[in-house]
N, C-alpha and C positions, 0 to 999 in steps of 0.2 A: 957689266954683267946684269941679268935680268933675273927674279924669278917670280913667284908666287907660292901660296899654301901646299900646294903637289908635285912641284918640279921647278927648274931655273936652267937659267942659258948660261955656262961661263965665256973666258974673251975667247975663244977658240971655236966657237959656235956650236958648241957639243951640248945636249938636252939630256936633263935629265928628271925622275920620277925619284918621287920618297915614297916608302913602302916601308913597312911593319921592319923589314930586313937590311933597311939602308937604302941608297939613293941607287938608284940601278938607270943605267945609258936608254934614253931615247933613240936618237938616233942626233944626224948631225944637219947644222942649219949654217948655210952659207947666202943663201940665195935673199935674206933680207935683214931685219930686224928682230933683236930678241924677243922683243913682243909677237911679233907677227909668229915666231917659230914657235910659241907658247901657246898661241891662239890656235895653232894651226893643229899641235898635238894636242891641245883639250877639246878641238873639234873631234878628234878622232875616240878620242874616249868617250863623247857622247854620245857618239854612233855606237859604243859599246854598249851601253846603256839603255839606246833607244831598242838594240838586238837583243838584249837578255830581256828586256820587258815585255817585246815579242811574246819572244820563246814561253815567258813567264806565264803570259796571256793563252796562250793554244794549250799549252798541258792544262791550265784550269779547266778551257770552255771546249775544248776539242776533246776528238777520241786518238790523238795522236799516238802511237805504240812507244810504248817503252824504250824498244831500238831506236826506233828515229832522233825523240827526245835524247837520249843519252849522246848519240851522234852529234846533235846540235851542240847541245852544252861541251864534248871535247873540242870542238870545233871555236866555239869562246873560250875556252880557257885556255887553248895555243893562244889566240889574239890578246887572251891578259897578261898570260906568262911571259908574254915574248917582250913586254914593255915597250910598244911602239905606241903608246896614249901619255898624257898627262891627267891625274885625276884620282881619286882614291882607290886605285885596282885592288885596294884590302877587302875595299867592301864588295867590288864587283866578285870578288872568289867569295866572300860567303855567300854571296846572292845564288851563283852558281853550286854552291856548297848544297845552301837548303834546296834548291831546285832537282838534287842527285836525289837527295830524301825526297822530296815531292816526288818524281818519278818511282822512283820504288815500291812507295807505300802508295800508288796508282797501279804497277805491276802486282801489287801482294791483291788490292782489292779485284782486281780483274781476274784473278787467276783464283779468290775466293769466290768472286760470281759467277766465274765458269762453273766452281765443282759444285756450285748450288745448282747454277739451270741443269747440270746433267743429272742431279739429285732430283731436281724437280719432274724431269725429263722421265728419268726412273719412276717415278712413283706414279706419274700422270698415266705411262705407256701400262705399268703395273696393272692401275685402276681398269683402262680401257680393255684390256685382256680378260678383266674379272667380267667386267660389263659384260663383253660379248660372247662371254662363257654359259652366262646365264641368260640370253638373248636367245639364244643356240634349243635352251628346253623350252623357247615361252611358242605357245600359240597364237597369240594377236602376231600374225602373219604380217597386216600392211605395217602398224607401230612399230614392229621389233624390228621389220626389215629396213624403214625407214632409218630409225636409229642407227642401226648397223651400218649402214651407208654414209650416216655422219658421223660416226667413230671414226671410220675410213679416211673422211677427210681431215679429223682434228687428228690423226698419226699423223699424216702428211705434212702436219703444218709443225709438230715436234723435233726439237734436233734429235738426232741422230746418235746412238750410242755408243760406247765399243762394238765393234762388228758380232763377237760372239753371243752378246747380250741379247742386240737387237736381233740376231735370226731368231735366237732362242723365242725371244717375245711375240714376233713377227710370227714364227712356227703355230703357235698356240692362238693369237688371233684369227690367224687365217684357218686355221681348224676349226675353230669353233663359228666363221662366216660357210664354212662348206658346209657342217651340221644341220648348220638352222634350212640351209636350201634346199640338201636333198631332202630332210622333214616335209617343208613346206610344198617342193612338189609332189612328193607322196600324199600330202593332205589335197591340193584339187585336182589329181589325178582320183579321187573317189568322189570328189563331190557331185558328178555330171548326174548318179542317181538320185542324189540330194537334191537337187535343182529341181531333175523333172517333178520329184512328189512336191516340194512347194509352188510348182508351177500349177499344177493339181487343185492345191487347197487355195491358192492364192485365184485359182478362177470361180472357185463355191464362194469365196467369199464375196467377190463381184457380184457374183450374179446374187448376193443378200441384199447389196449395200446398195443395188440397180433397183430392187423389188422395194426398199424401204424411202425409195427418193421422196417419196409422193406424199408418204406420211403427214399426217397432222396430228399426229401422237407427241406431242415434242419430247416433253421428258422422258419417257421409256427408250422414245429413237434416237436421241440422243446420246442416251447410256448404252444403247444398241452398240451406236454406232463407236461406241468409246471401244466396248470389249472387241468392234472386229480390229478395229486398227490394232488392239492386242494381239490379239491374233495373227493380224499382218506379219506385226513383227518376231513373232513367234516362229514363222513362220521358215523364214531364211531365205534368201534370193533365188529365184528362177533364172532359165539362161537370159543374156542380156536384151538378146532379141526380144522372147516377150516379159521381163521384168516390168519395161516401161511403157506400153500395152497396158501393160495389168494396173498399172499405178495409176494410167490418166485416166482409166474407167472410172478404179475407185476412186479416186479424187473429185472428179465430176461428180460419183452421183450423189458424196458426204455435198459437196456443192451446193446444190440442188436443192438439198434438206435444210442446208443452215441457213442457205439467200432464204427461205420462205420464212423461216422461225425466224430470224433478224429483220423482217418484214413486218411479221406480226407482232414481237415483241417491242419493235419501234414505236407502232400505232399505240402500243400496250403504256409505252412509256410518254407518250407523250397525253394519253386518257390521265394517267398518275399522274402528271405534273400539275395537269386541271386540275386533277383533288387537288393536290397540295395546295395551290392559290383560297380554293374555296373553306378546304380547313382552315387557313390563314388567318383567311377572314372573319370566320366564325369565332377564332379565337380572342380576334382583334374584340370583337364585340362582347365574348367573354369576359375579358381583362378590365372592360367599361364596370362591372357590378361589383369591385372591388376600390376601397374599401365596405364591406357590408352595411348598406343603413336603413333596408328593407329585409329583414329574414324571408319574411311569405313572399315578395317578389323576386326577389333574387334567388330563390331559389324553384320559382314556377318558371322565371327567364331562364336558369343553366338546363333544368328540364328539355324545355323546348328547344335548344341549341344542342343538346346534346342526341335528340333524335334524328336534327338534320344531320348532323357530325356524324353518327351511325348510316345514316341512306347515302351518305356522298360516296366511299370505297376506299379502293387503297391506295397510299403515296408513296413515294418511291423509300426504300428502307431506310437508306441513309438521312433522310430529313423526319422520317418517323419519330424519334428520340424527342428533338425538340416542340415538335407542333404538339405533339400529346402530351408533354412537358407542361406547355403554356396551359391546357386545358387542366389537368393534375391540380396545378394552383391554384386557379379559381376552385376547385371542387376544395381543395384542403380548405383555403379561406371560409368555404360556405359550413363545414362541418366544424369549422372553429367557433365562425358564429352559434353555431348551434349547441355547441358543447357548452357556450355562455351563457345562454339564455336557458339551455337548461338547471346551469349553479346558480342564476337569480331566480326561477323557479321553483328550484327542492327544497320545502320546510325543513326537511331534515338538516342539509346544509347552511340554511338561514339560522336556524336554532342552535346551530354549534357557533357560527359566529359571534353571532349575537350571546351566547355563554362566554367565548374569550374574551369577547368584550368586555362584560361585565366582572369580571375575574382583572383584568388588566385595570379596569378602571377602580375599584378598592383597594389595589395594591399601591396604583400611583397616591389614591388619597391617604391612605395609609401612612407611607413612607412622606408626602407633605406635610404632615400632622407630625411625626418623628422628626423630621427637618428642625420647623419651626420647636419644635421643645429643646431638642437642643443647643440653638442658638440662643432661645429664653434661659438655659443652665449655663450658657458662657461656654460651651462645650464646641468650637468652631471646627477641632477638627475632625471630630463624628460626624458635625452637621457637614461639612463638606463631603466626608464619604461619604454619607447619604445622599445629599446633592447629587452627586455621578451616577448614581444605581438608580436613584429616582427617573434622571435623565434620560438609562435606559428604558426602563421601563414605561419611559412618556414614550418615546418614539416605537414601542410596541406596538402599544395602544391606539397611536397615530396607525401606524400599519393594518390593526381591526380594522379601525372605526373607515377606514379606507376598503377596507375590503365586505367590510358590511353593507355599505352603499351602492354594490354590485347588484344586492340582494333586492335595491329600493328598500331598504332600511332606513 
């Protein structure tokens, strides 16, 4: 007799399986060896194994139905019930066990995603009906009808409701696409007298904008020509024949006006830019009298530079800021120096200094003279405070007698 951990041969050649319930019949092996008839039925149970893993495999990563799946797995579970394997069929039935709950709890989610897409479905169609309800009263004819036209396609592309649902929906959509059309051909069915008067006004204005080509008024013709193209559009479309007539007149002859003025404005800009090199320069030579160590000549030099600077013209705006910037600084520098030489000039200002001077300088002697005495009474730490106060009041004095010197004091 032969066995192993799942089944055994006894002398009769009869196979059999251990299971949760007892040793339940294989089948029967004449034709070799107990091993070989052992090997033969745990081949077969691996084949069971490798099929339920399958199966295992496609409900996870497939869209297999429910029915099929359930199919399959009765179809393994005759193969395990029947005991024609050797190998733990305990386990293969829960495999297949939780595989019955796998499939189910795939039919519950499928069958909750359906009532959502139809829920979705519902409120999308919902929305689309409101949309083209209110599309129905709009006037922008080409947008609205545009739109309407893609509505039409994105229904098409929604699944499909209850039958009663979706006529109902359908009903009211399609009402509100006939709305908007018969509107809209009621609106250019009147427009043909619309046309002809901008056909009318759209030729006066031609024949301005033909008369003002020549212009060399720029700015006025300009602005001219700004209020007709206003006008233009003010205007509203002539028939198509001569819309485009009328366009390539006026187009041309705005043309005409603006090549000349971009012409002359060109020459205009490139004169500007000359200035700007030659302010440049000026300023360059400007910046040379700084720091001031000549009043009377530096400031007889910015004089003179500053009347060429006046006769050269104008540079282009955006570099304006800076070049007249540079020139600013030299002018403050020069009116700094001057504001100097005026405070070493004013007796008045010399006479105050020169008073805190002398106020600062009796207070230091002062407080030296109190120093020294109370160092002579053994009194070090009065003389000390006094020491510090003294100390302010030195570098006061230092700060005069510094600013006095301004004066040529």
């Amino acid at each position: 007799m032969s066995s192993d951990p799942w089944g055994r041969v006894d002398e009769t050649g009869t196979v059999y399986v251990r299971t949760s319930d007892g040793e339940q019949v294989v089948g029967s092996w004449q034709a070799g060896t107990p091993e070989e008839a052992l090997a033969y039925f745990e081949r077969k149970y691996e084949g069971l194994v490798v099929e339920i893993g399958l199966l295992e495999k496609r409900v996870r990563t497939t869209d297999l139905s429910a029915k099929d799946a359930q199919t399959a797995i009765d179809h393994l579970r005759t193969q395990v019930d029947e005991h024609h394997a050797v190998g733990d069929l305990d386990a293969l039935r829960v495999r297949l066990d939780k595989l019955v709950t796998t499939v189910e709890s795939r039919r519950e989610e499928r069958k909750a995603a359906k009532a959502k897409q139809t829920d979705e479905a519902r409120a999308a169609k919902d929305a689309l009906v409101v949309e083209a309800e209110q599309l129905a009263q709009s006037d922008q004819w080409r947008s609205a009808g545009e739109r309407l036209r893609a509505l039409v396609d994105i229904w098409k592309g929604l699944p499909r409701l209850d039958r009663k649902s979706d006529d109902e929906l359908w009903h009211r959509f399609s009402h509100a696409r006939s709305a908007f059309s018969k509107r809209r051909k009621a609106h250019f069915a009147s427009l043909d007298a619309q046309r002809e008067d901008a056909r009318k006004v759209k030729e006066r204005l031609v024949a301005e904008a033909e008369s003002l080509s020549k212009s060399t008024d720029w700015g006025p013709t300009a602005a001219r020509y700004r209020e007709l193209m206003a006008d233009w559009k003010a205007a509203g479309r002539a028939q198509r024949e001569s819309e485009d007539d009328l366009w390539n007149r006026f187009r041309g002859a705005q043309d005409v006006f603006f090549a000349a003025r971009s012409e002359v404005f060109a020459e205009r800009d490139a004169e500007q830019i000359e200035n700007l090199k030659l302010k440049e320069e000026l300023a360059d030579e400007a910046e040379k009298l700084v720091p001031i160590t000549d009043l009377k000549a530096a400031r007889a030099a910015f004089r003179s530079l500053n009347e060429r600077w006046e006769a050269i013209g104008h540079v282009p705006r955006d570099a304006r800021p800076k070049v007249e910037g540079r020139m600013h600084s030299v002018e403050r520098a020069i009116q700094e120096a001057e504001e100097g030489e005026w405070r070493r000039t004013n007796p008045e200002a010399r006479a105050r200094a020169a008073g805190l001077t002398g106020q600062l300088q009796a207070a230091v002697d002062k407080l030296r003279e109190q120093v020294d005495a109370a160092r002579a009474a053994g009194n070090n730490a009065k003389a000390d405070k006094l020491s510090r106060e003294l100390e302010g009041r030195q570098a006061l004095l230092d700060q005069a007698l510094k600013g006095l010197e301004e004066f040529g004091g």
